[in-house]
Structure formats: structure tokens, C-alpha cells
C-alpha positions as CSV (number, residue, x, y, z in Angstrom):
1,X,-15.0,71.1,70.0
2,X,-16.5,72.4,66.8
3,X,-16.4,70.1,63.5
4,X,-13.6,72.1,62.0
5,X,-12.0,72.1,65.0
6,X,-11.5,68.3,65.1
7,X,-10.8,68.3,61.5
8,X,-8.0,71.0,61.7
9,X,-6.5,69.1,64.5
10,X,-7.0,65.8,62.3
11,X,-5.3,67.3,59.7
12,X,-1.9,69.2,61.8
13,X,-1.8,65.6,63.5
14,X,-1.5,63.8,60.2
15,X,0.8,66.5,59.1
16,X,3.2,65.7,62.3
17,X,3.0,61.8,61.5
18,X,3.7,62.1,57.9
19,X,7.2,64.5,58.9
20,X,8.2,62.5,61.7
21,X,7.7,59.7,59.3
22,X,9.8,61.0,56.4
23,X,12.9,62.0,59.2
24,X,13.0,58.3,60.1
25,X,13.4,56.3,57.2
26,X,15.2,56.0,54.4
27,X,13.8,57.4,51.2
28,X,13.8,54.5,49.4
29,X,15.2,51.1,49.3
30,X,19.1,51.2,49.3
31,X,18.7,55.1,49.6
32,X,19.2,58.2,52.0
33,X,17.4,58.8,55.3
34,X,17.8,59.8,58.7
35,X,17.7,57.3,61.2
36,X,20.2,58.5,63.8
37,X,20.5,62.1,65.1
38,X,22.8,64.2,63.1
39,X,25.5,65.9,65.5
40,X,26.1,69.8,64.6
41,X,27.6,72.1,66.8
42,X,30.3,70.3,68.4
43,X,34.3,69.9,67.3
44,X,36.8,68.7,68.4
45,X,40.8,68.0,67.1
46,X,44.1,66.5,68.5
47,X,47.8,66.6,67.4
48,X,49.3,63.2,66.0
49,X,52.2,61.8,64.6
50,X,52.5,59.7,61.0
51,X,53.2,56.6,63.2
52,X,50.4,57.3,65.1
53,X,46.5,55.7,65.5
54,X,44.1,57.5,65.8
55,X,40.5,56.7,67.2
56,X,37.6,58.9,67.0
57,X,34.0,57.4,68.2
58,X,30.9,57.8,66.1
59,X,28.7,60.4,68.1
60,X,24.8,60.9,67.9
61,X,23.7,56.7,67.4
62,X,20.0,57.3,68.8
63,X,17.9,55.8,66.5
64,X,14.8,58.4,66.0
65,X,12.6,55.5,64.0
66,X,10.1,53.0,64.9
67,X,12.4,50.0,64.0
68,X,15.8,48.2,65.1
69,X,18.5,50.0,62.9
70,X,21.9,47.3,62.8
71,X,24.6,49.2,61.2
72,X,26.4,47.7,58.6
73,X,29.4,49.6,57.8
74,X,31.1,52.9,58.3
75,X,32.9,55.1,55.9
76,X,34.7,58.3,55.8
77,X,33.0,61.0,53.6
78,X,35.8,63.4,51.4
79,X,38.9,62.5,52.6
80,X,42.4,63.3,51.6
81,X,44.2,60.2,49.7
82,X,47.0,59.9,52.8
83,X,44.1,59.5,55.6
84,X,43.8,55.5,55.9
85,X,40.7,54.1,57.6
86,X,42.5,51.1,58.8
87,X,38.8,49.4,60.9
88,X,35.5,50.4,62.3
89,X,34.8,48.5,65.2
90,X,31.9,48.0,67.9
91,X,32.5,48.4,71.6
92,X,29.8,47.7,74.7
93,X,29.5,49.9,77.2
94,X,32.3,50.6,79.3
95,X,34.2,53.6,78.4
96,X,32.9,55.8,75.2
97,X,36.0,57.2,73.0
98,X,35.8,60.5,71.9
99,X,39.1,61.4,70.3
100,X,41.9,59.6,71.2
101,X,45.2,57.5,70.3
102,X,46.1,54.3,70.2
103,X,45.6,50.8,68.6
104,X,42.5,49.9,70.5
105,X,42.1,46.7,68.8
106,X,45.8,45.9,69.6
107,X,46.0,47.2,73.4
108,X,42.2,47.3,74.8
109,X,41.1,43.4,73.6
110,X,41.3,42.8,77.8
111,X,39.7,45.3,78.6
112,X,37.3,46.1,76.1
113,X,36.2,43.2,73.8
114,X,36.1,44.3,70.2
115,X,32.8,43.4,67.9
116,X,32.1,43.9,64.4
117,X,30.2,46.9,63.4
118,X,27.3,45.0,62.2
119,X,26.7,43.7,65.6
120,X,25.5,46.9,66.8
121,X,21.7,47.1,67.2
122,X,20.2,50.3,68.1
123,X,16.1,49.6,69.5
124,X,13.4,51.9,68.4
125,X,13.7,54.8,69.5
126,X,17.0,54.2,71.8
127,X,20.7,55.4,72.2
128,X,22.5,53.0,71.1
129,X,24.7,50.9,73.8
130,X,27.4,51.1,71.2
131,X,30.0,52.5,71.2
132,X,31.8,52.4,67.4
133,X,35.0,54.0,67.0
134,X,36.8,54.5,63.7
135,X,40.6,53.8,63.8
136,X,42.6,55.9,61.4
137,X,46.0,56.5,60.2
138,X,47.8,59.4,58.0
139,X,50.5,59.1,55.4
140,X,51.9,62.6,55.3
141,X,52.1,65.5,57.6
142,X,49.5,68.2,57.6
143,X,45.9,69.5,59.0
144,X,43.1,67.0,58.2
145,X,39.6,67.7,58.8
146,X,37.6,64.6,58.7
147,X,33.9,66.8,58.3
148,X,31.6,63.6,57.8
149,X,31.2,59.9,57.9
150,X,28.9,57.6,55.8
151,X,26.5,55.0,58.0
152,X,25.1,52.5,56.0
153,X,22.2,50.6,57.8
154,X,19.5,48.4,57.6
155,X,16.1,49.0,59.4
156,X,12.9,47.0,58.8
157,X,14.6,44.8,56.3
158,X,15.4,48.3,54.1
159,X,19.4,49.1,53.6
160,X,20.0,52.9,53.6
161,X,22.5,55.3,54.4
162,X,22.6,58.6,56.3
163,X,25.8,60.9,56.9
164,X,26.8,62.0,60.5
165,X,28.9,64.8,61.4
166,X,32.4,64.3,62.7
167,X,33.8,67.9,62.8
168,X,37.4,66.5,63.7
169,X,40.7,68.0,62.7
170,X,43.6,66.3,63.6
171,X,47.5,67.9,62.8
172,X,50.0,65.6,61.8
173,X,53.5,66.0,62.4
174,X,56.3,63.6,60.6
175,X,57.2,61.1,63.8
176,X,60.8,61.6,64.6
177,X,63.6,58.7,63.7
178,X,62.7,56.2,67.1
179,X,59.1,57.4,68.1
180,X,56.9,55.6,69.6
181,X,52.8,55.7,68.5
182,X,51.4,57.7,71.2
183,X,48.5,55.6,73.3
184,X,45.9,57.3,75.8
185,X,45.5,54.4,77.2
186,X,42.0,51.9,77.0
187,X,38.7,53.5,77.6
């Protein structure tokens, strides 16, 4: 290979390393960056109740860094007033939750032992084992679409943040005088 052939390839190479490098960290301290894959393309929705849970997992936790990434909260991103995020919580393997109803945390402690989010630790360059499902309630009836969550993070002893897609609309009918919350059932 010529001398400006290694040195092209050099420089593309250190080109690659410096973007996969800025896609995998945050920014700066405290700040936005990518650490997880950001879901697009997928949706999905489900009919509820105002009495009713309801659960919709976190999707895309594969960490695309270098470094252990332990979450450390989740939040919902632009959210009507009457949606309620009532926990965030951490499962282990053993049934992954989509979309769904129910109290989890009330029915599914047998079967599925509930953690706190910040006990989920994704390895380098991993899918998670996680699974962390958002539990959330609505005041009033009407179409929600709950577009984006917040994760905040830490990786390498750096806090950040990055947003992940949740496409999710859920309609919400007024529960009728006697109703029941509707439950799918543990994962």
C-alpha cells in the first residue's frame, strides 16, 4: 500500500472512531447523548379505562458505548396534565411487557420481583437484561399519545440523559359506575 494510501485509511479510520465516539456519550457532564438505541418505526396503542393501569415497557435498552450505563430515572417527555406516571420499575428476565394493563407492582410481585430502576445495569455494548416498564394512569377520557420518554443515566462516572421513542397512543374511556381495572395478567 502506497503512503497516501495508509494515510487516507488513517484518516477515514480516525474519522469512524471520533463518530462512533460522539454517538456514545453524553456531550458533556450532566448533558445529552446517546447511549441506548433510539427506537423509530414502531407504534403501538391500546384502549383503557380512567380506573385503569396501564404499563408500557421501555424498548431499545442496548447500550452502544464502551461503558456500563445504570439508569437512574425515567420520565415522560410532553405529556398532557391528566396522564399520571404513577412508578418506573425494573424487571429481570422473564416476560418483557410491551403494552399492557394492570398494576404489576400490585399483582405480578410472585411472579416477577419488582426492582428499582437504578438497579438496572446495561454492559458495554449489551441489551440490557432489563426489562423497565412505566406504569401510568389518566385522569380524563380522551386519545393520549405518549411520543417520548426522558432516560437519565450514568456511564463512566458521567450523568446524562438521552430521549427514547415510545410512539404509544392509548384511548381512554370514562370507567362505568362498578368497573373493574382491566388486568392482562403477569408477564
Amino acid at each position: 500500500m502506497t503512503r497516501i494510501g495508509v494515510a487516507g485509511l488513517a484518516g477515514a479510520l480516525l474519522v469512524a472512531v471520533l463518530f462512533v465516539a460522539s454517538c456514545s456519550a453524553p456531550a458533556k457532564p450532566g448533558g445529552a447523548g446517546v447511549v441506548f438505541t433510539v427506537v423509530s418505526g414502531v407504534s403501538q396503542g391500546m384502549p383503557a379505562t380512567t380506573i385503569d393501569v396501564v404499563d408500557v415497557g421501555m424498548p431499545g435498552l442496548h447500550n452502544l458505548s464502551g461503558y456500563s450505563v445504570r439508569l437512574r430515572r425515567v420520565s415522560l417527555v410532553s405529556v398532557a396534565r391528566s396522564v399520571h406516571l404513577r412508578s418506573v420499575t425494573a424487571y429481570r428476565p422473564g416476560g418483557a411487557v410491551g403494552i399492557g394493563h394492570g398494576d404489576l407492582l400490585k399483582y405480578c410481585r410472585n411472579v416477577n420481583e419488582p426492582y428499582p430502576v437504578n438497579d438496572a445495569v446495561t454492559p458495554p455494548h449489551s441489551d440490557s437484561i432489563w426489562n423497565v416498564v412505566v406504569a401510568i394512569t389518566f385522569a380524563k377520557p380522551g386519545r393520549y399519545y405518549l411520543g417520548r420518554a426522558k432516560i437519565y443515566y450514568t456511564v463512566n462516572g458521567q450523568r446524562g440523559w438521552q430521549y427514547q421513542n415510545l410512539n404509544t397512543t392509548i384511548d381512554i374511556t370514562a370507567a362505568r359506575k362498578g368497573a373493574k381495572p382491566a388486568f392482562d395478567g403477569c408477564p
